[in-house]
KOLLUM-602278 format. One record per residue (C-alpha): residue number from 1; residue in one letter; x, y, z. Coordinates in nm, 2 decimals. Layout:
BEGIN
@nr = NUM | rest = a | px = X | py = Y | pz = Z
...
END
This chain:
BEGIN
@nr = 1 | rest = x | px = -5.18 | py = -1.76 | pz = -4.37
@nr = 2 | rest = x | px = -4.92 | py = -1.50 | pz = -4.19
@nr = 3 | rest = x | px = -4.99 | py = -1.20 | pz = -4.17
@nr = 4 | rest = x | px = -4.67 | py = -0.96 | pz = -4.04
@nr = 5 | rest = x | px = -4.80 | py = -0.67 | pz = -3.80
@nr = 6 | rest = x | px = -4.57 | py = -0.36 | pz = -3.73
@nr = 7 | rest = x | px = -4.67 | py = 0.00 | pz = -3.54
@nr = 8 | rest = x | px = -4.43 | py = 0.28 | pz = -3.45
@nr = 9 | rest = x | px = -4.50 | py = 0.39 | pz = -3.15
@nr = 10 | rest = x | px = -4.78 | py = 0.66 | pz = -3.20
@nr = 11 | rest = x | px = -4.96 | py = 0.38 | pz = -3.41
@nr = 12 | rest = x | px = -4.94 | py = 0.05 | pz = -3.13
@nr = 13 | rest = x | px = -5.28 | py = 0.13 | pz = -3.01
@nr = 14 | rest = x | px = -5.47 | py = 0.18 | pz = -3.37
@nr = 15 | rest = x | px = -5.31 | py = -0.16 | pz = -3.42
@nr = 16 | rest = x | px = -5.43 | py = -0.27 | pz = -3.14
@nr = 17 | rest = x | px = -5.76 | py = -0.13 | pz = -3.21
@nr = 18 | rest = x | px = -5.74 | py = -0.31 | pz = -3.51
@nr = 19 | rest = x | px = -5.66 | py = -0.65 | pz = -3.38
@nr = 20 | rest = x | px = -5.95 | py = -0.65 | pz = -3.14
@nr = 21 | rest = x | px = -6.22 | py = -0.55 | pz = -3.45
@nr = 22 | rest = x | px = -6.13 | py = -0.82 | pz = -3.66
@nr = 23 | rest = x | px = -6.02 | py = -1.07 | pz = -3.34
@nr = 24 | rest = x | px = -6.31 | py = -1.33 | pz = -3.44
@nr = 25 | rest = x | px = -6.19 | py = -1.30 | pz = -3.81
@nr = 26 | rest = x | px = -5.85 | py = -1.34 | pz = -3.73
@nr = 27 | rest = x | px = -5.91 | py = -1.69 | pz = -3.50
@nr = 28 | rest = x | px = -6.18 | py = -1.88 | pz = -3.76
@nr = 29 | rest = x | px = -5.95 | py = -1.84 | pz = -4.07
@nr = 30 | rest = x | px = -5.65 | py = -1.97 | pz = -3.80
@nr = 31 | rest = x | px = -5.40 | py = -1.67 | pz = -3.92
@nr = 32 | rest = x | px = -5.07 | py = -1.70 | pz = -3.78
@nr = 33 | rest = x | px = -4.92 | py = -1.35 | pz = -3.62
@nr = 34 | rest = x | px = -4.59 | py = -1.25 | pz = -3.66
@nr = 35 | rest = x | px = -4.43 | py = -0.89 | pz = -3.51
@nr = 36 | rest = x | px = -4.18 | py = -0.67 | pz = -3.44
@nr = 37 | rest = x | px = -4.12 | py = -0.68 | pz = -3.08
@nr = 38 | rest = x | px = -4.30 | py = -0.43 | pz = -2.89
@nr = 39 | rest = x | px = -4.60 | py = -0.46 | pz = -3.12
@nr = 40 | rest = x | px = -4.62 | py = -0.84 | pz = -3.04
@nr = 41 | rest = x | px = -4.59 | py = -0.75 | pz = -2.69
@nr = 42 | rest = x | px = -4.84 | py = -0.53 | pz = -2.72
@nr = 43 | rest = x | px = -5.07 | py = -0.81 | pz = -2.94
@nr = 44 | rest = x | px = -4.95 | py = -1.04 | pz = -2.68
@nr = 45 | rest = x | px = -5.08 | py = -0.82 | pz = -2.42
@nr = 46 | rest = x | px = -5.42 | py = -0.80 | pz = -2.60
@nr = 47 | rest = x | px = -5.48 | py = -1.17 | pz = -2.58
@nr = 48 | rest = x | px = -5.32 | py = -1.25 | pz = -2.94
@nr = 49 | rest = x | px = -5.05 | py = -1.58 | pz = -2.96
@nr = 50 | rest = x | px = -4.80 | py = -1.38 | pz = -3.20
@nr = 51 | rest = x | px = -4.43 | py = -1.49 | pz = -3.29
@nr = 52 | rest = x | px = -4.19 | py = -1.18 | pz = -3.22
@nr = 53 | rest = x | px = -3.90 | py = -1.05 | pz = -3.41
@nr = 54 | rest = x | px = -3.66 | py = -0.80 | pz = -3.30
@nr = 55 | rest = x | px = -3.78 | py = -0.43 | pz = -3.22
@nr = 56 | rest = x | px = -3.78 | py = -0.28 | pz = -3.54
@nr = 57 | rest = x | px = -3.53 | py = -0.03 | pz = -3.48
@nr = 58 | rest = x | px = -3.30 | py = -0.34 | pz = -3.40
@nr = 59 | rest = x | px = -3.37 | py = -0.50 | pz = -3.72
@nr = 60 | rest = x | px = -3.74 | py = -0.67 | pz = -3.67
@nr = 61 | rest = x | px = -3.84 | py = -0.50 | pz = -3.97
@nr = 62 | rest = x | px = -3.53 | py = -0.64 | pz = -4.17
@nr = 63 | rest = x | px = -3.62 | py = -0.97 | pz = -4.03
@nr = 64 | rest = x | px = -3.98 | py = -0.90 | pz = -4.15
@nr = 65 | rest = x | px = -3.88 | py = -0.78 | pz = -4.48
@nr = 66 | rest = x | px = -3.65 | py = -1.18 | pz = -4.49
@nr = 67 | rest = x | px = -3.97 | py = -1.35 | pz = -4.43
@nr = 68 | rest = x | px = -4.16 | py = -1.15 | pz = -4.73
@nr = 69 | rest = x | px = -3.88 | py = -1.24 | pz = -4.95
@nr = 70 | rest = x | px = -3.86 | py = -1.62 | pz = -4.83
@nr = 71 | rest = x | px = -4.24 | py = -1.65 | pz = -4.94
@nr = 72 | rest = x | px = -4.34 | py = -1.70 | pz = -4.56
@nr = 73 | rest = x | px = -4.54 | py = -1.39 | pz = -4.51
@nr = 74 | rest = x | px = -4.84 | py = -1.38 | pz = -4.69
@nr = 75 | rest = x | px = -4.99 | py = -1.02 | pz = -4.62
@nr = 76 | rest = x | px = -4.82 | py = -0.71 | pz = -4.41
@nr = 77 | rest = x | px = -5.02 | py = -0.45 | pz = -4.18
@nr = 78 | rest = x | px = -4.73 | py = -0.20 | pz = -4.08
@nr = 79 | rest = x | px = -4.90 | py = 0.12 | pz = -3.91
@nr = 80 | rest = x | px = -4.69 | py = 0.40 | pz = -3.99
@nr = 81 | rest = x | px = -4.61 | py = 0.71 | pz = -3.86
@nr = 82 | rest = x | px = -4.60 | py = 0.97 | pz = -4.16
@nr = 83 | rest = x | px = -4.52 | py = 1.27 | pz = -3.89
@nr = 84 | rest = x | px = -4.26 | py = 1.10 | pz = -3.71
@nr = 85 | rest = x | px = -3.85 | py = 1.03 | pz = -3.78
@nr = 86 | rest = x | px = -3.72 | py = 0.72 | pz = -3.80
@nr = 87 | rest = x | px = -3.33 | py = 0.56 | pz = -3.74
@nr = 88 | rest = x | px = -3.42 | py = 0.25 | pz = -3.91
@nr = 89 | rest = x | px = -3.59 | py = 0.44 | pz = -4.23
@nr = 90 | rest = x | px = -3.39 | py = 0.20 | pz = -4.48
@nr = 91 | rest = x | px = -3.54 | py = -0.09 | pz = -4.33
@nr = 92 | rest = x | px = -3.88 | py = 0.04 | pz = -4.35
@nr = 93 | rest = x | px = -3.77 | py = 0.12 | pz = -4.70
@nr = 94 | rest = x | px = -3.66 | py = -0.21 | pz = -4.79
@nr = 95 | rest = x | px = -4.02 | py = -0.40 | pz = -4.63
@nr = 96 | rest = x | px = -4.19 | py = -0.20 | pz = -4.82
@nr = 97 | rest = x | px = -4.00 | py = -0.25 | pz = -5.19
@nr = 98 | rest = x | px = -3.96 | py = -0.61 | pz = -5.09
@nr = 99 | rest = x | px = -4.37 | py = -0.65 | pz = -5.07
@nr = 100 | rest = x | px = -4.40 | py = -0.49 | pz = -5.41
@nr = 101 | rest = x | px = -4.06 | py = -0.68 | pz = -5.54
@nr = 102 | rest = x | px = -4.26 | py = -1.06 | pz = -5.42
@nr = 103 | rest = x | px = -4.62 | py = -0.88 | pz = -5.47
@nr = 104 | rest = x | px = -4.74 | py = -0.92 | pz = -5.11
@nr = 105 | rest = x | px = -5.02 | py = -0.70 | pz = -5.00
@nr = 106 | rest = x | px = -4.92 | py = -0.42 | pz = -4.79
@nr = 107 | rest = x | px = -5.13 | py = -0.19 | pz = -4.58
@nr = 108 | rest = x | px = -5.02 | py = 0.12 | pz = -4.40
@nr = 109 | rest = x | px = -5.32 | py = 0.22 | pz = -4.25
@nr = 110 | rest = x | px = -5.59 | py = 0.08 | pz = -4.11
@nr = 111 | rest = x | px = -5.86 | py = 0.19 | pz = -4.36
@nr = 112 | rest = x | px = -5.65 | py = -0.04 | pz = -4.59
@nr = 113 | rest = x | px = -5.58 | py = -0.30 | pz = -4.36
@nr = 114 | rest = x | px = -5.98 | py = -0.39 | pz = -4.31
@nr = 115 | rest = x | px = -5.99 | py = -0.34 | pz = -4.64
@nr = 116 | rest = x | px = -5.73 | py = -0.63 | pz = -4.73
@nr = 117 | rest = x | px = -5.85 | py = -0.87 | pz = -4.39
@nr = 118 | rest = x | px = -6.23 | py = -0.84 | pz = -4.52
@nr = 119 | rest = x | px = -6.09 | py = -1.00 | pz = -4.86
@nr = 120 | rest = x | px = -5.97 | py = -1.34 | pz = -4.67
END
């Protein structure tokens, strides 16, 4: 299973937080990582093996959102900031119509996140 994580930059360390909680989960059911580029370095950084895109700004989210539509990503966790402006809105747009387009589970917090990695 791969599982896409993404943060904006007021939301790295919940995801992080996050990562850590469900750590032991994440290892036994051998879920493969994939990231934007700061938030995998960040992962990384935590002791996770991720693969890492492009900083979403740059287009990780678009190459994100590629991967959903390819059938490659089976679940997203994207943090969002809801208080905070983005350049690369359309992107983050276009992941998320692209999840419910190919019916991939999305979570944009982390109350929805445990919610989805408790159902593996």
């Amino acid at each position: 299973m791969e599982i896409a994580i993404i943060a904006h930059d007021g939301k790295k360390a919940e995801m992080i937080q996050f990562l850590m909680d469900f750590k032991a989960l994440i290892i036994s059911k051998n879920i493969n990582l994939v990231a934007t580029g700061t938030t995998g370095k960040n992962a990384e950084k935590a002791g996770f093996k991720v693969t890492k895109f492009l900083s979403g700004p740059y287009g990780g989210d678009a190459q994100i959102a590629a991967r959903v539509a390819e059938g490659k990503t089976d679940m997203v966790f994207f943090f969002r900031d809801p208080l905070g402006m983005h350049p690369h809105e359309p992107d983050i747009a276009m992941l998320m119509r692209l999840c419910d387009v190919h019916d991939v589970p999305l979570a944009t917090n982390p109350a929805t996140a445990e919610l989805l990695v408790r159902a593996i």
